[in-house]
C-alpha positions, 0 to 999 in steps of 0.5 A: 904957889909955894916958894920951892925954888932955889929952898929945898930939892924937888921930889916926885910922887906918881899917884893912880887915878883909878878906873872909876872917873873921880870914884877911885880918888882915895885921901891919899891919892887927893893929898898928894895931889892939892899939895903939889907944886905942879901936877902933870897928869894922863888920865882917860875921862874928861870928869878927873880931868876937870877935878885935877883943873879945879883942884890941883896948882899948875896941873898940866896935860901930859897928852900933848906928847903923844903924836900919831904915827910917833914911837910910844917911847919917844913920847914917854921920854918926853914925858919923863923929862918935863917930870925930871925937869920940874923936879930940878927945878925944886917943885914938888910934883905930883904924876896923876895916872888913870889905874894903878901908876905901876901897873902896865905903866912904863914911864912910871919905871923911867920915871924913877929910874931917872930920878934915882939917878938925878937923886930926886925923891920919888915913890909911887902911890897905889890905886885900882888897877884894870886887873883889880876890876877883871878879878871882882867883874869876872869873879877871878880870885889868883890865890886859889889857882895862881895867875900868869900875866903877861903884855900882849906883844911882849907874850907874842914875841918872847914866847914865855913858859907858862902853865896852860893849868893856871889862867892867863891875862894878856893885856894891851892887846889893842896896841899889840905888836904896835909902837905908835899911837895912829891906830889904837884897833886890834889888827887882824893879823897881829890877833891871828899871830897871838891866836896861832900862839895861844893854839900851840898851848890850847885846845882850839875850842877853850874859851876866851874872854874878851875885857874892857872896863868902863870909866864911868861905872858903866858895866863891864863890857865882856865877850867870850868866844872860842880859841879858834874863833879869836879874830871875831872876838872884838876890840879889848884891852885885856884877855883872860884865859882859863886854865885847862884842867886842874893842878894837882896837889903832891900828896906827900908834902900834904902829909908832911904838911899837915894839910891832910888832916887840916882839910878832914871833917866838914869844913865849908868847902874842901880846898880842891872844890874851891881850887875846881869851881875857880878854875872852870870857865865863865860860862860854867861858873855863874858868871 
């Protein structure tokens, strides 16, 4: 243990664990965390809980503030005291998350919020997200038909504008439209609510794409099922939806551009045939 207290302020580094047990745990992420001063962690396997136990002073489970039937953000504001409190107290604390610590993680924003505040150091490192996963599982690039991601519920009930051309990812769809921890099943008719949203934006038989990704280097576990029948897709995490149709290029800005020209002759693939083969759905495109 090092002799912190009382010497030099505390500081906080939140780190991602990543989506592959210990696999994902890259030098950084493990300096950061053997250096610590008290490591207070969430992760989702028993392997990088063991490491962190062997490897790590003073690591901690942040999972005792989570409760059935309790509000998800009184349990982060537990959570978010202890890493505050620690940090006070002059240690330097390291905040182990499985995927990436700023990626569909709200006491991550709390966290720093909080610590901008008190005046504590804070930063985060980056790891693989569940989105990084999805684009390398499903062959899904965003730089050539763009990508709109949004949280299930918050989708649901803000009714964002989006762009039925470019793909869609909605993620937490199990807990959608929940606020505890009791019951982490997609129920029925929340999913049917999410459906009859996604009907007003999209032909009834466009394909959905259900996606999980394993922890253990399993393969992915995916489903794809029509539009309409949404309610039998299963229990997933995340749901990709290809966009429907193409975008269409302004042909006066190519000119001006120069793209024009730059795409002529027999280059290796033209652009609007890698944009097509990106935006058509698993099935048709060699999933």
């Amino acid at each position: 243990m090092s002799e912190h207290t009382g010497l030099r302020g505390g500081e906080i580094t939140l780190v991602g664990t990543g989506m592959s047990a210990i696999g994902h745990l890259n030098a950084e992420v493990r300096d950061a965390l053997v250096q610590a001063d008290v490591v207070l962690y969430g992760v989702a396997d028993p392997a990088t809980e063991e490491w962190l136990r062997r490897h790590t002073r003073r690591p901690m489970s942040l999972v005792a503030d989570y409760e059935p039937a309790t509000s998800r953000l009184l349990a982060y504001r537990r959570m978010v005291d202890r890493i505050i409190d620690e940090a006070r107290a002059g240690a330097r604390v390291c905040v182990a998350l499985y995927g990436h610590p700023s990626v569909f993680v709200f006491p991550t924003q709390m966290v720093l919020a909080e610590a901008r505040r008190a005046r504590i150091p804070a930063h985060v490192l980056p790891n693989i997200s569940s989105l990084d996963c999805l684009f390398a599982d499903l062959g899904v690039d965003p730089g050539t038909t763009g990508l709109q991601i949004h949280d299930a519920t918050t989708f649901l009930v803000m009714r964002p504008d989006i762009d039925s051309r470019v793909p869609l990812i909605l993620c937490q769809v199990e807990v959608l439209g929940r606020v505890d921890y009791d019951d982490r099943s997609n129920h029925p008719e929340n999913l049917r609510l999410l459906q009859d949203a996604l009907l007003e934006r999209y032909p009834h038989d466009h394909p959905v794409v259900g996606y999980d990704r394993s922890f253990f280097g399993d393969a992915p576990v995916t489903n794809e099922v029509r539009l309409d029948e949404l309610l039998d897709i299963g229990e997933f995490m995340t749901l990709y939806i290809g966009g429907v149709g193409l975008l269409e290029p302004d042909m006066v800005l190519m000119d001006r551009l120069g793209l024009d020209r730059a795409l002529e002759g027999p280059p290796t693939m033209h652009l609007f045939e890698l944009h097509e083969a990106a935006g058509a759905p698993q099935s048709e495109a060699g999933r």
